[in-house]
PALUMSE-724368 format. One record per residue: residue in three letters; x, y, z of N, C-alpha, C, CB in turn. Coordinates in Angstrom, 3 decimals. Glycine has a CB too. Layout:
<atoms>
ATOM;ala;X;Y;Z;X;Y;Z;X;Y;Z;X;Y;Z
...
</atoms>
This chain:
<atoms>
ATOM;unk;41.483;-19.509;50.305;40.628;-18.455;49.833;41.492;-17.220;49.612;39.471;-18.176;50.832
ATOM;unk;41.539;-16.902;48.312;41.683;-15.507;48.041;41.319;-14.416;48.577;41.352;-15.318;47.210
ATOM;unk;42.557;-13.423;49.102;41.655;-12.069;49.568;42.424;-11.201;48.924;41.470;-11.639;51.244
ATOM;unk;41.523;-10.296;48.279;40.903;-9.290;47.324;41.832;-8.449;48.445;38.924;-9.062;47.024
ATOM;unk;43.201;-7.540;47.245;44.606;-6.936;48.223;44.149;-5.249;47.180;46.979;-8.098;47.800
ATOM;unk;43.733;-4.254;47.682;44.133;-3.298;47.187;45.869;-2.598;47.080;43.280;-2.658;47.769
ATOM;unk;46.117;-2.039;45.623;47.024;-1.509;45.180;47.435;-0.574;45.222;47.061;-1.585;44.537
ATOM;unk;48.296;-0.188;46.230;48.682;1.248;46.560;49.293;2.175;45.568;49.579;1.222;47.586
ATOM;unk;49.231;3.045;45.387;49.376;4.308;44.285;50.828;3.894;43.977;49.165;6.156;44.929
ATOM;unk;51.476;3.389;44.105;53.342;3.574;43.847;52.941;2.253;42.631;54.947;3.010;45.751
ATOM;unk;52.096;1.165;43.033;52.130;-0.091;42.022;50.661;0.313;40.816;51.822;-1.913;43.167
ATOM;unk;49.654;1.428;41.176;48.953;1.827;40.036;49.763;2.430;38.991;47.959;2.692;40.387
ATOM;unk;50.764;3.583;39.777;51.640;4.423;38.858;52.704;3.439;37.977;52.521;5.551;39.836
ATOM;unk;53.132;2.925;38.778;54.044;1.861;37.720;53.240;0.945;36.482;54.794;0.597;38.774
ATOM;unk;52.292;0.365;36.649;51.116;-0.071;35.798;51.094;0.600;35.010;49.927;-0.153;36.207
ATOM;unk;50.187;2.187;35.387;50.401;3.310;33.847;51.530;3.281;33.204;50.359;4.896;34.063
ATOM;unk;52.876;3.419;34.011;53.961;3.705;33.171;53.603;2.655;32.234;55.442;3.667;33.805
ATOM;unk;54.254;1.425;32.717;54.202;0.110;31.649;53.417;-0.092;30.707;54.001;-0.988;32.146
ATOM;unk;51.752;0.298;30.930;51.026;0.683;30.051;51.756;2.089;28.722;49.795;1.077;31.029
ATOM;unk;52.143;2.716;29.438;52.244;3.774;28.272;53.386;3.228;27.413;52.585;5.395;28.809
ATOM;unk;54.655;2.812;28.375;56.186;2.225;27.764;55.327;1.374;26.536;57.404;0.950;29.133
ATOM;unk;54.157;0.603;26.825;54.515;-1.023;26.008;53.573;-0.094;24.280;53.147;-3.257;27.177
ATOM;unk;52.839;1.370;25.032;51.913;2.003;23.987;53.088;2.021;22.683;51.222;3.771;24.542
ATOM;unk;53.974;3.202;23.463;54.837;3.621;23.016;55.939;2.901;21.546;55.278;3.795;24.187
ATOM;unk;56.225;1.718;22.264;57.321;0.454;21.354;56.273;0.293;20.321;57.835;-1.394;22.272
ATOM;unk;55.264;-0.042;20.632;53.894;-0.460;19.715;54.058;0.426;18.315;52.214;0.029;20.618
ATOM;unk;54.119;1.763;18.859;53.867;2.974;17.885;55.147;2.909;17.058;53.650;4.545;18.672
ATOM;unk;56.271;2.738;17.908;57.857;3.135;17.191;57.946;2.067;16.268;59.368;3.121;18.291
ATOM;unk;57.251;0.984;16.414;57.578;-0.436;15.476;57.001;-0.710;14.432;57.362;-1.611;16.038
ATOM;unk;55.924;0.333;14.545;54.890;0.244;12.958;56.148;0.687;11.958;53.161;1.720;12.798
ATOM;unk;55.507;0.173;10.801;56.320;0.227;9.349;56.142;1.624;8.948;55.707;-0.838;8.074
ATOM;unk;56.579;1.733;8.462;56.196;3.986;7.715;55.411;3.304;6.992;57.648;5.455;6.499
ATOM;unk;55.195;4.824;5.959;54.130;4.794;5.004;54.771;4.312;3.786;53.426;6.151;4.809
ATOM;unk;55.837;4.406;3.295;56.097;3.620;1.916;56.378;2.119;1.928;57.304;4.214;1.226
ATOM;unk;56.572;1.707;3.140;56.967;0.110;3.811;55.431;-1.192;2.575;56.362;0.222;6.590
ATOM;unk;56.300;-1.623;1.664;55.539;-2.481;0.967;54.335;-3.308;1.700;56.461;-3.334;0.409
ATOM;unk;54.256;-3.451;2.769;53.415;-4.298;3.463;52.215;-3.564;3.481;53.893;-4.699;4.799
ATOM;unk;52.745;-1.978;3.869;51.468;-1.055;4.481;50.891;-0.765;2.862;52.027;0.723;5.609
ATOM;unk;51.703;-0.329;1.968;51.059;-0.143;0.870;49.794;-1.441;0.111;52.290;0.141;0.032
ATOM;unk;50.166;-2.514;0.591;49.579;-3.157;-0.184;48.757;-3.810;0.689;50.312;-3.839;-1.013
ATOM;unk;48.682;-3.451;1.816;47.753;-3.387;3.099;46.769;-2.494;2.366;48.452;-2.703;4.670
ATOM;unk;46.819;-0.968;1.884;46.354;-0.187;1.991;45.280;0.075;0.360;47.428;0.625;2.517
ATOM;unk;46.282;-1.045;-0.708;45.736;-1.384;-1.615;44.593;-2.055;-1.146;46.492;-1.968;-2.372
ATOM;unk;45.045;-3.529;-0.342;43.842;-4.277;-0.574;42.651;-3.802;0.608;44.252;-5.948;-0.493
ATOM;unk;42.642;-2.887;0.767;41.251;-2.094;1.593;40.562;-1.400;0.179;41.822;-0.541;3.070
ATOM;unk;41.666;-0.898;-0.339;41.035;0.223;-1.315;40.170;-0.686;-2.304;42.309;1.223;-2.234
ATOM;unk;40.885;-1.569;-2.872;39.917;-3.039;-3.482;38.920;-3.466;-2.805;40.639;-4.380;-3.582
ATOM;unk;39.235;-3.495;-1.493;37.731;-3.836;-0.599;36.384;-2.872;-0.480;38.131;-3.955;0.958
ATOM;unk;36.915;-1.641;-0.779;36.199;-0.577;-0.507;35.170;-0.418;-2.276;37.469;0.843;0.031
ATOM;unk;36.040;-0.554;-3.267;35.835;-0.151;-4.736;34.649;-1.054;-4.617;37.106;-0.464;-6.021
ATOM;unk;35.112;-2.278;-4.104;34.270;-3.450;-4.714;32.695;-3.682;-4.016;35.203;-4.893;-4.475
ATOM;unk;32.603;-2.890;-2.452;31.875;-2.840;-1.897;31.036;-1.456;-2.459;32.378;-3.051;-0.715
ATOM;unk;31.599;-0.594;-2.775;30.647;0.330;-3.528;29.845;0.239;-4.942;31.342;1.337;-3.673
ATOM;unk;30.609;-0.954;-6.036;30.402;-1.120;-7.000;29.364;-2.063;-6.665;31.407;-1.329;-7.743
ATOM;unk;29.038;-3.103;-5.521;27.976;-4.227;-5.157;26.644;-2.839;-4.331;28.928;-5.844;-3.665
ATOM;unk;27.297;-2.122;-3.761;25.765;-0.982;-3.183;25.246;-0.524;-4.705;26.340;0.953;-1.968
ATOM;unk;25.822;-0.206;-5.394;26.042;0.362;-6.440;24.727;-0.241;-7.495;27.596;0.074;-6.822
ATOM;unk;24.914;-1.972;-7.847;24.655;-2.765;-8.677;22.632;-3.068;-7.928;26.095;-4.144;-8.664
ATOM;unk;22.937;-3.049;-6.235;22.208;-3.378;-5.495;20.821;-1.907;-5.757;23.128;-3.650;-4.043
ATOM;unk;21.650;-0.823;-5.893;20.633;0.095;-5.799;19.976;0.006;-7.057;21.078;1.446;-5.469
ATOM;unk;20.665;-0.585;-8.242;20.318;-0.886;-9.666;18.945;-1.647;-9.750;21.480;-1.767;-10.343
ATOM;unk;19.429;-2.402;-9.219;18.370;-4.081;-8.796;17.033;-2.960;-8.137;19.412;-5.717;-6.911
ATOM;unk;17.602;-2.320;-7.261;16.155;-1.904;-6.097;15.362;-1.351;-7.409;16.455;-0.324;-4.452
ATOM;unk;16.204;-0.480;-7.535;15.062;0.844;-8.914;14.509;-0.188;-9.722;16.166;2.248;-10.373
ATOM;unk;14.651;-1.098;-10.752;14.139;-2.012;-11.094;13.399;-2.328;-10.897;14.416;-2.567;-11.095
ATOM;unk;13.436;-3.060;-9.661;12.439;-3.790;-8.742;11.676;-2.764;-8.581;12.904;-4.444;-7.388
ATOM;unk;11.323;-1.497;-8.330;10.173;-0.691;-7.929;10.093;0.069;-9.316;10.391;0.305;-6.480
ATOM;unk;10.294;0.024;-9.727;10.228;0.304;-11.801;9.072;-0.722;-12.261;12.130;-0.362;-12.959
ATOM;unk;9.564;-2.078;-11.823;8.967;-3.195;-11.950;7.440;-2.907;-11.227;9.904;-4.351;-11.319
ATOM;unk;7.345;-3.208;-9.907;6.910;-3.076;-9.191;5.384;-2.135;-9.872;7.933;-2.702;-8.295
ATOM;unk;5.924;-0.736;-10.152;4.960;0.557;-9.937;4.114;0.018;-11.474;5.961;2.552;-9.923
ATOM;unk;4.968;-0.368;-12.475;4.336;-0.917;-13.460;3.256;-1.838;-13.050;5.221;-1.502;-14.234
ATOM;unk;3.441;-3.052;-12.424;2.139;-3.830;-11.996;1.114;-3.155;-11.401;2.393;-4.833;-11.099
ATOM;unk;1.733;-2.615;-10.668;0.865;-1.478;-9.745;-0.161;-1.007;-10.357;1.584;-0.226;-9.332
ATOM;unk;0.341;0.007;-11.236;-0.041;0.966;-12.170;-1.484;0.301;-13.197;1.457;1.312;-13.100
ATOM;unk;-0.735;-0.843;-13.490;-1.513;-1.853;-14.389;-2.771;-2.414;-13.694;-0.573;-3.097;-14.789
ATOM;unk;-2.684;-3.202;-12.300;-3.758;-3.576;-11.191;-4.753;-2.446;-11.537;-3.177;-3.538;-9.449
ATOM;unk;-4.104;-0.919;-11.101;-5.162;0.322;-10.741;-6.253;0.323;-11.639;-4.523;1.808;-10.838
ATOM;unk;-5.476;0.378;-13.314;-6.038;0.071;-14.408;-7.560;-0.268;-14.687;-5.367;-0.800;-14.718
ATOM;unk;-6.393;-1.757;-14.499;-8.146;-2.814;-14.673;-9.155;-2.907;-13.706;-7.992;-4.455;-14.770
ATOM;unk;-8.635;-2.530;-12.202;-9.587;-2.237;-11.152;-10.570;-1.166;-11.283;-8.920;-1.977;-10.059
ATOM;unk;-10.089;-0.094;-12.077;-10.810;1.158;-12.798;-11.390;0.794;-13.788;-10.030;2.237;-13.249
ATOM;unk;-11.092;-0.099;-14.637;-12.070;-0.214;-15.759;-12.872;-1.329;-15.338;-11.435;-0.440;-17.206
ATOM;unk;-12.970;-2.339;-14.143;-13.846;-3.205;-13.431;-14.683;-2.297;-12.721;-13.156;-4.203;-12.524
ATOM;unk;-14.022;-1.076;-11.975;-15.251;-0.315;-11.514;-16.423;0.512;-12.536;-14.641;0.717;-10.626
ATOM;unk;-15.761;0.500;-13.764;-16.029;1.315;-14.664;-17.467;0.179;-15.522;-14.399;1.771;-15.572
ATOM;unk;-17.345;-0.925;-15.646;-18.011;-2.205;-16.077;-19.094;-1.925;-14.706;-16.851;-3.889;-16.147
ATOM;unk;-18.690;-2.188;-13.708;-20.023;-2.703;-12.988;-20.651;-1.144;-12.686;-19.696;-3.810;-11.342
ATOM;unk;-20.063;0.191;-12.876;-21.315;0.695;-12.731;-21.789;1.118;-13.836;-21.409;1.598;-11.882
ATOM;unk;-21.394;0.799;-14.986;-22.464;0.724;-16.275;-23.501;-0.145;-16.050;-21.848;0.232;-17.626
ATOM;unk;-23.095;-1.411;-15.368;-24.009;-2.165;-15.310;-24.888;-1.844;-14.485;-23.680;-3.176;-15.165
ATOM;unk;-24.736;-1.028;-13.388;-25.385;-1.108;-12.308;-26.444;0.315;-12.739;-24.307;-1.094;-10.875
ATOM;unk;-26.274;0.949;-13.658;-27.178;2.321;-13.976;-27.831;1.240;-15.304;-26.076;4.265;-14.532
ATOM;unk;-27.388;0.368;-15.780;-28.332;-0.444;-16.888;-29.485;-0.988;-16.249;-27.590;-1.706;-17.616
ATOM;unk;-29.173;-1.612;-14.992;-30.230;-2.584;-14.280;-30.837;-1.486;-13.528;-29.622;-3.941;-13.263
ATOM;unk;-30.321;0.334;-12.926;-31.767;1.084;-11.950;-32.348;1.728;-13.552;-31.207;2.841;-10.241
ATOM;unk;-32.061;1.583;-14.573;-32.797;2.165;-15.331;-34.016;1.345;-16.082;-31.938;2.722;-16.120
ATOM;unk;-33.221;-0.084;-15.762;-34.765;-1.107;-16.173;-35.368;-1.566;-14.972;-34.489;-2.664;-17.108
ATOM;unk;-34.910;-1.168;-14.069;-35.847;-0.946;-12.912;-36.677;0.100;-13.057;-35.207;-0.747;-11.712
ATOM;unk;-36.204;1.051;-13.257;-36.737;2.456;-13.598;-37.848;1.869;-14.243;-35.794;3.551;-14.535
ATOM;unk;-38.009;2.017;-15.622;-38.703;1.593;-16.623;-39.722;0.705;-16.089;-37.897;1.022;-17.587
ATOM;unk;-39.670;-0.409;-15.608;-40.710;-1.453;-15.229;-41.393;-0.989;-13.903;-40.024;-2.949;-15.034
ATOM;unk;-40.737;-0.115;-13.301;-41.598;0.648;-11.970;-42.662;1.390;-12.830;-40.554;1.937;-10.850
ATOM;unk;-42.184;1.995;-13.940;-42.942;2.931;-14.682;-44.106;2.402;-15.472;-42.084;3.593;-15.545
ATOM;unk;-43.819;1.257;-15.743;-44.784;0.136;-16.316;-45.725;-0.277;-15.510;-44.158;-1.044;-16.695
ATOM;unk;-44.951;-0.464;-13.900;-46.350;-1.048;-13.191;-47.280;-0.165;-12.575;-46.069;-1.976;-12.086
ATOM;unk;-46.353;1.111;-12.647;-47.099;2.156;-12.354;-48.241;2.596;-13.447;-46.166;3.182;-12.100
ATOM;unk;-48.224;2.687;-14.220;-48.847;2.570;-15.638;-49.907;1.842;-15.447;-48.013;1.952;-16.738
ATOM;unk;-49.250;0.138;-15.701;-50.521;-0.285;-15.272;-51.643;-0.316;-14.382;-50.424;-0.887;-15.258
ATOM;unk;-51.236;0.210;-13.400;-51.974;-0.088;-12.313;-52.987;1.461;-12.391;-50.877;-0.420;-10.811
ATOM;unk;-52.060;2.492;-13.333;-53.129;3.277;-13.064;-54.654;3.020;-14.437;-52.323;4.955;-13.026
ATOM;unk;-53.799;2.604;-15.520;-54.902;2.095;-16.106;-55.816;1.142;-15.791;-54.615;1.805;-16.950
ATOM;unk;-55.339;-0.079;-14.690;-56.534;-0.601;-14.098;-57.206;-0.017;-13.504;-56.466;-1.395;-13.470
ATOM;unk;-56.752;1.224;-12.856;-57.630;2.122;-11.898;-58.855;2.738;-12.821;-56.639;3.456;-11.181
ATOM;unk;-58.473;2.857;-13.776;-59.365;4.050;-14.355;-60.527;3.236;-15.440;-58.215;5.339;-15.328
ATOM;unk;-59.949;1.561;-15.547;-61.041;0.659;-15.737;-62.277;0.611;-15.074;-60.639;-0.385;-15.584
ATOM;unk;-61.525;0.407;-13.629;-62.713;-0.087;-12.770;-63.232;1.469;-12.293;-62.190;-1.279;-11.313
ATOM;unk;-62.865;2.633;-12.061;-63.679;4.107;-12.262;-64.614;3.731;-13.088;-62.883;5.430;-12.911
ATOM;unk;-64.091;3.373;-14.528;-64.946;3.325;-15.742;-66.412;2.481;-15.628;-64.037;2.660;-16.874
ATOM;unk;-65.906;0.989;-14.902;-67.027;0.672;-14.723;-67.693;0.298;-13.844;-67.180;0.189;-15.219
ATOM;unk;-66.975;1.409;-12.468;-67.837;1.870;-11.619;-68.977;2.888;-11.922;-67.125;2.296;-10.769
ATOM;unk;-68.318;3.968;-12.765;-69.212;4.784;-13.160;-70.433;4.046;-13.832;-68.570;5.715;-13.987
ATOM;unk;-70.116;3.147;-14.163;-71.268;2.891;-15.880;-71.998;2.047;-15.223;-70.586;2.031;-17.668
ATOM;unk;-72.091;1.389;-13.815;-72.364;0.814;-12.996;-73.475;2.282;-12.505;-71.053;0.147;-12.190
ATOM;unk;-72.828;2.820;-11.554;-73.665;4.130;-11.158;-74.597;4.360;-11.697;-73.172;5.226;-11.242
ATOM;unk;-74.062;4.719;-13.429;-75.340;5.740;-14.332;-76.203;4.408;-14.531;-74.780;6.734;-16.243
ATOM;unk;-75.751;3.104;-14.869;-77.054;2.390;-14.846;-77.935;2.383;-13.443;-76.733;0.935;-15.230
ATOM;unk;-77.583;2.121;-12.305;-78.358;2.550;-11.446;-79.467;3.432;-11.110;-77.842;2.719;-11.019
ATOM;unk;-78.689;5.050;-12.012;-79.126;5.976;-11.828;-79.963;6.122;-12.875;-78.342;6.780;-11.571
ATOM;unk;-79.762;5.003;-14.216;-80.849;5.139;-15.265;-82.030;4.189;-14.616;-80.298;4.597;-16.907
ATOM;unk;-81.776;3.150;-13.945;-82.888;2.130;-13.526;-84.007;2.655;-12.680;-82.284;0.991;-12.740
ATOM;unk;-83.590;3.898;-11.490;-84.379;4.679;-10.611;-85.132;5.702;-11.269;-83.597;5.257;-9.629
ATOM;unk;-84.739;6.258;-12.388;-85.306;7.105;-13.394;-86.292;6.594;-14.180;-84.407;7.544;-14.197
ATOM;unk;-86.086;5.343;-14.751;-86.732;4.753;-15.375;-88.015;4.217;-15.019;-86.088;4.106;-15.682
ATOM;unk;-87.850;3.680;-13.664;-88.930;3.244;-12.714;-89.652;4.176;-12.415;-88.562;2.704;-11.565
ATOM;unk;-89.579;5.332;-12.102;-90.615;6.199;-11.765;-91.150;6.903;-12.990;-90.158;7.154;-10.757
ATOM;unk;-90.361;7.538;-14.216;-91.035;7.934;-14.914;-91.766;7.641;-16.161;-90.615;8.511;-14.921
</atoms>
């Protein structure tokens, strides 16, 4: 079994050093800036970069389109949904107005039946009232 040895400050400090020494070589060994490798390192990012902006680029093309596209159908739906609302309530003031009308009709009629049977209730009455007249005088 392993036991877990803490590292006294003389072997942390040496660690950093070595850490920094191995930073250090790291840094001194890179190529400069005109070194053909880095340049054409630095090309093919810049190609990576062109080509990735020219695809956001093409992509944002496509989007506008697509909602170009899009607002047109849209636009078009609203349309005919407006001129479907526009159809049924023509229709719907065609049918309360011949409702209208035939309320007005039965109203009509009904008052002219009324004023039938007045009529010959009355004529009913005055014969009555001629028959009691008649009888006595």
């Amino acid at each position: 079994m392993a036991l877990y040895r803490e590292k006294d400050i003389f072997e942390r400090r040496s660690a950093a050093n070595e850490a920094k020494r191995a930073l250090l070589e790291r840094f001194k060994t890179r190529p400069a800036e005109d070194d053909p490798q880095v340049l054409a390192r630095r090309a093919e990012r810049q190609a990576i970069i062109e080509a990735r902006e020219k695809r956001a680029a093409e992509k944002e093309k496509q989007r506008k389109e697509r909602e170009a596209i899009e607002a047109a159908e849209r636009n078009r739906r609203e349309a005919e949904e407006a001129e479907r609302r526009r159809i049924e309530e023509e229709r719907l003031a065609v049918e309360a107005k011949i409702r209208e009308q035939e309320e007005n009709e039965r109203i009509a009629q009904e008052l002219s039946e009324e004023a039938e049977r007045k009529a010959k209730r009355d004529a009913r009455y005055a014969a009555r009232k001629a028959r009691k007249r008649g009888g006595r005088g």
